[in-house]
C-alpha positions as CSV (number, residue, x, y, z in Angstrom):
1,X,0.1,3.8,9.6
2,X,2.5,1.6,10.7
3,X,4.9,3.3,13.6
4,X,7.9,2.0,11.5
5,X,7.0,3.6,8.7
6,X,6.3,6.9,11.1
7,X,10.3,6.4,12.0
8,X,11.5,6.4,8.8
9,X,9.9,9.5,7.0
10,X,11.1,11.2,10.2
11,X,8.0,11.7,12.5
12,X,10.0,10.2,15.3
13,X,13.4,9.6,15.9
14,X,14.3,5.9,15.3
15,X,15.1,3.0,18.1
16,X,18.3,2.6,16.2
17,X,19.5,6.0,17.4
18,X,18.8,6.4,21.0
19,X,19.8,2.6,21.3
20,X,23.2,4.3,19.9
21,X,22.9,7.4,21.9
22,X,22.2,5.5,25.3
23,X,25.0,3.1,24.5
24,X,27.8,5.0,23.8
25,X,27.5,8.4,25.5
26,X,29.2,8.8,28.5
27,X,29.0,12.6,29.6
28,X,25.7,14.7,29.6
29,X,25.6,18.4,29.8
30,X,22.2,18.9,31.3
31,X,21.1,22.9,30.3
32,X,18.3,24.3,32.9
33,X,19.2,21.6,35.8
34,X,17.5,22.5,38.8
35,X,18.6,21.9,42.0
36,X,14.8,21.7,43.2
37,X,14.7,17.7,43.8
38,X,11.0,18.1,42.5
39,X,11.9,19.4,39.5
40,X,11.9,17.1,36.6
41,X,15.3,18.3,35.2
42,X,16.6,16.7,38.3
43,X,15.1,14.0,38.1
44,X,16.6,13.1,34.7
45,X,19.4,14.2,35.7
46,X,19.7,11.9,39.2
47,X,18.3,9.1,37.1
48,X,21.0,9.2,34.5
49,X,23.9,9.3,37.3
50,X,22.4,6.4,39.1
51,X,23.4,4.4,35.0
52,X,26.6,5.6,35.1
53,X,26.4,8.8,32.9
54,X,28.5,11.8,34.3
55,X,26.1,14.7,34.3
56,X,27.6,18.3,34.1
57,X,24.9,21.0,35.8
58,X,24.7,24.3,33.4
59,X,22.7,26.9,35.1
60,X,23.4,30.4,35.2
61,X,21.3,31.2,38.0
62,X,23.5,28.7,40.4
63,X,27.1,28.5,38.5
64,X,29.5,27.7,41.2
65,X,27.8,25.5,43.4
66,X,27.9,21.8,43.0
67,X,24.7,19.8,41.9
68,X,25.1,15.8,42.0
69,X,28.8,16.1,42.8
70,X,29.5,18.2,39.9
71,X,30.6,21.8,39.5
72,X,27.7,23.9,38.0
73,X,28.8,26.1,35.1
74,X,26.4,29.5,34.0
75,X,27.3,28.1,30.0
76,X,28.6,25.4,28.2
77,X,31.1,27.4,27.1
78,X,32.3,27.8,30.7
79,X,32.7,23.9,30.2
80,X,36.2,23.0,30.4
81,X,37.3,21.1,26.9
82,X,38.4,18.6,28.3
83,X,35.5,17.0,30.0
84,X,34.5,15.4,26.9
85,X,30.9,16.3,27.1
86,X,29.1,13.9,24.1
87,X,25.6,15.1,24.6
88,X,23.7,18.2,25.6
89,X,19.9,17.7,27.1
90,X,18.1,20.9,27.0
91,X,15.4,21.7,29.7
92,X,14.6,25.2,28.2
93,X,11.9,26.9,26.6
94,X,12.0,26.4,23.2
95,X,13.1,30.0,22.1
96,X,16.5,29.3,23.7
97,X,17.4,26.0,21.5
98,X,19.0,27.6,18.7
99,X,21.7,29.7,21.1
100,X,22.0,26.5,22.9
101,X,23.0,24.4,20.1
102,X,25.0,27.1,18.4
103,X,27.3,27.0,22.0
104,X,27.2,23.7,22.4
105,X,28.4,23.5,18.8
106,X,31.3,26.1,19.3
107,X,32.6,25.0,22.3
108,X,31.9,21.0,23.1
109,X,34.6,19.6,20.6
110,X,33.6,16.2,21.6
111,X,29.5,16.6,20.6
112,X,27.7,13.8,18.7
113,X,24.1,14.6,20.3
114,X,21.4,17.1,21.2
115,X,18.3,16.4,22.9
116,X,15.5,18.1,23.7
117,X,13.1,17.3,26.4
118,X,9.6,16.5,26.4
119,X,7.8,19.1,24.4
120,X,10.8,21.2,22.7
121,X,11.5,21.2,19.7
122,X,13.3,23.6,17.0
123,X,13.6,22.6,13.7
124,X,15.8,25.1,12.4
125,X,18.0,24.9,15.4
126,X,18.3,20.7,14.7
127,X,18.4,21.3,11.5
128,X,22.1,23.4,11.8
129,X,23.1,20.6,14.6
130,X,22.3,18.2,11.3
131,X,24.3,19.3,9.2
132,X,27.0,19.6,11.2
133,X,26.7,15.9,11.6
134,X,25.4,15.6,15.3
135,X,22.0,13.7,16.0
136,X,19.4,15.4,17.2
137,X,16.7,13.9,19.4
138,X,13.5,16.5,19.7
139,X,10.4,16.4,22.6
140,X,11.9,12.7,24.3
141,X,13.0,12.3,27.6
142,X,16.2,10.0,27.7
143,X,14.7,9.1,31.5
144,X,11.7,7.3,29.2
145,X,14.3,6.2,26.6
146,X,17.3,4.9,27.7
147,X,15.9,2.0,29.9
148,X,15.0,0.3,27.0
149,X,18.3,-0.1,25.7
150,X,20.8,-0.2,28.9
């Protein structure tokens, strides 16, 4: 089948979007960033600063230190409102999306995207973040995607 096809009856999510997503977002809440260098979280995370993107650390386990310059908050509703956070990108187990999003949701006024990395996925949880109008990218990792469209 052709991959097009694939995009449109939803199998992945489509160019048009993370073009869109890596284009206009400016401030990433990364959930589960480690401050283990070998970690993958960080490396997303280092990789996305180094293009700009303010990344906001959110791990409960190291809330008040500072990871990539940035203040580490335990929640994202620890996340002042103003900081205009447009996308979350979740490095947890799958079992912790839907709390995740339903925070994110409540307290990140400014929210158009959710994105889960490489092999989460909760349709139920992106299916709430859906209809409340945000976009919702599931098991991608914008450190693969983005460099396609900066």
């Amino acid at each position: 089948m052709n991959l097009a096809i694939l995009r449109d009856i939803g199998s992945s999510p489509a160019d048009d979007d993370i073009a869109r997503i890596a284009r206009s977002t400016r401030c990433i809440a990364i959930i589960g960033l480690s401050p283990n260098e070998a970690r993958p979280s960080w490396g997303v995370a280092r990789y996305l600063k180094s293009q700009g993107f303010r990344v906001i650390p959110v791990n409960p386990g190291h809330a008040g230190s500072m990871m990539l310059d940035e203040h580490v908050y335990p929640d994202l509703a620890s996340i002042p409102p103003d900081t205009a956070v447009d996308m979350v990108d979740i490095f947890r187990r799958a079992e912790a999306v839907p709390g995740v999003v339903e925070q994110a949701m409540a307290h990140l006024p400014r929210l158009r995207t959710v994105w889960m990395q490489l092999g989460i996925s909760h349709p139920q949880a992106a299916n709430r973040a859906r209809a409340r109008g945000l976009t919702v990218i599931e098991d991608r990792c914008p450190k693969i995607e983005f460099p396609r469209f900066l």
